[in-house]
C-alpha positions in Angstrom: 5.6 14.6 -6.2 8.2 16.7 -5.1 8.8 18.2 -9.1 4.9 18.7 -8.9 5.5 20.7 -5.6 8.2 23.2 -7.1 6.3 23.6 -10.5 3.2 24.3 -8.1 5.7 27.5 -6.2 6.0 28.3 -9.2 2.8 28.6 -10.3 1.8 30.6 -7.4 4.7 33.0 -7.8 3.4 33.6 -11.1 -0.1 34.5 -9.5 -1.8 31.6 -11.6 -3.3 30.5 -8.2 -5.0 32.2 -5.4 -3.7 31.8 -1.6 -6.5 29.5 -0.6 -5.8 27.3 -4.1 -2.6 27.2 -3.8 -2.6 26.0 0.0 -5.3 23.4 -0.7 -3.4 22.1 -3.7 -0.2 22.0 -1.6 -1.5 20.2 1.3 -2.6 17.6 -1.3 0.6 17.3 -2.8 2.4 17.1 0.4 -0.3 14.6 1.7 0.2 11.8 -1.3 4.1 12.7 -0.6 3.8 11.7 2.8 2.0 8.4 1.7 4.5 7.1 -0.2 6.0 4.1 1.0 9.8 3.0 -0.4 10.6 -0.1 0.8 13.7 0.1 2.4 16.5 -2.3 3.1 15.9 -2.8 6.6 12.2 -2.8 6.1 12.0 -5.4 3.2 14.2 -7.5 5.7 11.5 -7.2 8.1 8.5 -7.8 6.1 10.3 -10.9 4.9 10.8 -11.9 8.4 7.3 -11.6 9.4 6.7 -14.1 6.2 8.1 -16.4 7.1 7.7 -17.1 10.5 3.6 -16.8 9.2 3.0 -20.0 9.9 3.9 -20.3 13.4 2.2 -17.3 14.3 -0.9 -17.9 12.4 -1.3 -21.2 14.2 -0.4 -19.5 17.5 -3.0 -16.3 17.4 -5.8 -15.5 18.2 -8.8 -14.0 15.9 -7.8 -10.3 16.7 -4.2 -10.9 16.2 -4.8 -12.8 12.7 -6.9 -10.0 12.0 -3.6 -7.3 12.8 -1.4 -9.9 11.1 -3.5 -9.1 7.7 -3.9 -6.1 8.2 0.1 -5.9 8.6 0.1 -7.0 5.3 -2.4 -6.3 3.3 -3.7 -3.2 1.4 -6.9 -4.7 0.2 -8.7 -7.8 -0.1 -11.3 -8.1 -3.1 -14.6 -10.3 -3.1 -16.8 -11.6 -5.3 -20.1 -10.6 -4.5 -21.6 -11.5 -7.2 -20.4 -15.4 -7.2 -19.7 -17.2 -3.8 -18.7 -14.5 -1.8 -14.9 -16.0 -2.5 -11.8 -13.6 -2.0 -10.7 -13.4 -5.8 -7.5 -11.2 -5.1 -5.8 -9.6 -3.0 -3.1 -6.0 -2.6 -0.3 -6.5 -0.6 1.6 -3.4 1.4 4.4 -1.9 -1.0 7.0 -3.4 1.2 5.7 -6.9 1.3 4.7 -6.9 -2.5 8.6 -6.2 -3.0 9.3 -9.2 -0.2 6.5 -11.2 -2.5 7.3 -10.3 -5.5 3.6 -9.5 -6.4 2.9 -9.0 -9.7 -1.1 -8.9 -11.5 0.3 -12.5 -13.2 0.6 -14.0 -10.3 -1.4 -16.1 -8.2 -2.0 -18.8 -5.1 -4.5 -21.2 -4.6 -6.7 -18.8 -7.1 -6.7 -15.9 -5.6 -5.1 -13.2 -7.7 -2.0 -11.3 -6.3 -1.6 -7.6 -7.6 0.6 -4.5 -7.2 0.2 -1.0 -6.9 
C-alpha cells in the first residue's frame, strides 16, 4: 500500500492525474492502509487469551454479550440459504486466524474455517 502511495505522488507530479483524482485515489489508498490489521505480539497474546477462557465466558453471558464475544472474533459468518439455513463457514479477525491457525483446509464440527 504504502509503494502504491509513492508511485501514486509520483504519478501526480507527473500531471498523469488531476487534483480531484489524485485526492480521491489517495484517500482510498490511505483508507485500505489504515485497515490493515498486523497481528502483533501483544495482540496475538490477547486474542489467544480471550480463546481460551471462551468457555467460561460463553457459559457465563448473556445473548448481547455472546453476540459482542463473536463479533470480537469474527469477520464473517456464511449461511446456506439454499439448504438448512446451516452456518457452512466462517472468517475469523486477522489476529485470531493467526491465534487459530485458520487455514480454507480446515474445519470444526463441519463448518469451514477460512483466511483472508
Amino acid at each position: 500500500m504504502k509503494e502504491k502511495l509513492r508511485r501514486l505522488g509520483k504519478a501526480f507530479v507527473d500531471n498523469l492525474f488531476d487534483d480531484v483524482e489524485y485526492h480521491r485515489q489517495k484517500k482510498s489508498l490511505e483508507y485500505d492502509l489504515e485497515s490493515l490489521l498486523i497481528p502483533e505480539v501483544d495482540a496475538a497474546k490477547e486474542a489467544g487469551r480471550l480463546l481460551q477462557d471462551l468457555p467460561r465466558l460463553w457459559a457465563g453471558a448473556t445473548l448481547l454479550e455472546r453476540h459482542q464475544l463473536l463479533t470480537t472474533i469474527l469477520d464473517a459468518v456464511y449461511i446456506d440459504m439454499k439448504g438448512n439455513n446451516s452456518i457452512v463457514s466462517v472468517k475469523a479477525k486477522p489476529v485470531f486466524q493467526a491465534v487459530l491457525g485458520a487455514t480454507n483446509r480446515g474445519s470444526v464440527n463441519n463448518v469451514a474455517l477460512i483466511a483472508g
